[in-house]
N, C-alpha and C positions, 0 to 999 in steps of 0.2 A: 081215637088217637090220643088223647088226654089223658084216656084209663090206662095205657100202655105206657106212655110216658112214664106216669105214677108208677106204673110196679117194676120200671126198668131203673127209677131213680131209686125209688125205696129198697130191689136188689142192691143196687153198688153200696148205697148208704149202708147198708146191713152188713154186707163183707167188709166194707172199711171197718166197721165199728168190730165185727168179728176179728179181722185180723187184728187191729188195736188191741181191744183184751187180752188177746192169746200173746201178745209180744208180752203189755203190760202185767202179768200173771204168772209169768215164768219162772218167777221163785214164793209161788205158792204153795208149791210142794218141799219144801228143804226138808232134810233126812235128818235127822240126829242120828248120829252116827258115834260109837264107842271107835278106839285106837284099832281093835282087831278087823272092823267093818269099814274104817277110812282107809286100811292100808293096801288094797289093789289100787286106788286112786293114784298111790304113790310111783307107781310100777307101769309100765309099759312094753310089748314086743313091738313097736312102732317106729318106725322113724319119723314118723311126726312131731313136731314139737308139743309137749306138755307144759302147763305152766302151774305149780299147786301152790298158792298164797296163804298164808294163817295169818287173820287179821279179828279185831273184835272194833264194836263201835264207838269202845271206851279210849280208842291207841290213835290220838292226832293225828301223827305220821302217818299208818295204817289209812284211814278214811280220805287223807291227803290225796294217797296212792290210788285208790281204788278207780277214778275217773283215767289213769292212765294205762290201767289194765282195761277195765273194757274199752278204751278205744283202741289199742289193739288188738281186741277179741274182735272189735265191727270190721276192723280194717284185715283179719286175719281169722277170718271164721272158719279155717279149718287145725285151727292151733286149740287145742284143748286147754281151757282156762278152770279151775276149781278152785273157788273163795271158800277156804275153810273158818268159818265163825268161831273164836271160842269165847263168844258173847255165854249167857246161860242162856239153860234151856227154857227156865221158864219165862224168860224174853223173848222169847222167839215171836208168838203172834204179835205181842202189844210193843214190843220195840224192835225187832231185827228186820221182821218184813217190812215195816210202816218204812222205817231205815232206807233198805232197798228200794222202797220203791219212789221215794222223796229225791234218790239220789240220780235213778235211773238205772241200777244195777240191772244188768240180764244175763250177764255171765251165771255157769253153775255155781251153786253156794249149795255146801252141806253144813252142819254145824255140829263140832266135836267135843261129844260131851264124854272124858275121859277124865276120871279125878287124880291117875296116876301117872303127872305128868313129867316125875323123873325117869320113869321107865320110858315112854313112849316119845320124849324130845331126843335119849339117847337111839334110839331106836332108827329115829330120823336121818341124825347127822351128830356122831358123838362130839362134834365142835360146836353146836348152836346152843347157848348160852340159856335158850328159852323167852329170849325179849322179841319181841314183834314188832311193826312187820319180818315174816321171816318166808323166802320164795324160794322155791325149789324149780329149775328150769330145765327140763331131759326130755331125752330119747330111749331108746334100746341100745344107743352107744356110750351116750357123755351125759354125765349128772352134773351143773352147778348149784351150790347156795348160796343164799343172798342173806342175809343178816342187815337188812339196812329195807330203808327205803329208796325208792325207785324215783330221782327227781323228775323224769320226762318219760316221754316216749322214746325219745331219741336213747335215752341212757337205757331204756328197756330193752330199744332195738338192740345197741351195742350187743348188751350182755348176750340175747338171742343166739345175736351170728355166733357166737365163740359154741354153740353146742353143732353148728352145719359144719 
């Protein structure tokens, strides 16, 4: 009775500790990614909402914001969220991940390593200035952008509904 105990406790322990991992590890894989390789991310046939943020770990505002994008990704796990990094690349293991995972990020994060960044900001939104944070929030009908940071949730929501 005692040995069953044991391997019934040491199961759940083992999935807790598994599913932990796997949450906490979710941006273990980030892609670097050039302009030509980010830009399906930008695009959708969906009527779902998208949400594509360009943020780095150097931009106050930016990191500000970041806790009130994934709490609507928890709160809205079928809304597509993509944290584009343009941290460099060679930060990536010793400072972006460590970053992320200090913060709690789980939202997707790719990281955009593209050196020609007056081609590909006009590319975007020929009115974005190229200052960050900068959010891009669509469907398959309506595109907004955001040139600012996002004070709340509540202001996230706002902007939201105007693409429904």
């Amino acid at each position: 009775m005692y040995k069953n105990i044991l391997i019934v406790v040491s199961v759940l322990f083992l999935g807790f500790t598994t599913q932990s991992n796997s949450q906490n590890n979710k941006n273990t894989n980030i892609p670097v990614l050039n302009f030509e390789t980010l830009e399906p991310y930008l695009y959708t046939d969906s009527e779902e909402i998208h949400i594509v943020n360009f943020w780095a770990m150097w931009c106050a505002p930016c990191v500000k914001e970041l806790p009130i994008l994934e709490a609507y990704q928890k709160q809205h796990p079928n809304v597509k969220i993509t944290l584009v990094s343009l941290d460099f690349p060679d930060d990536l293991e010793t400072k972006v991940k460590p970053f992320l995972k200090r913060k709690g990020i789980t939202s997707n994060v790719v990281l955009l390593d593209d050196p020609d960044a007056n081609s590909w900001i006009d590319k975007i939104d020929p009115n974005w200035s190229g200052s960050i944070p900068f959010t891009i929030i669509f469907n398959n009908k309506k595109r907004t952008f955001h040139e600012r940071m996002f004070e709340s949730l509540e202001d996230l929501e706002n902007e939201i509904k105007k693409i429904n």
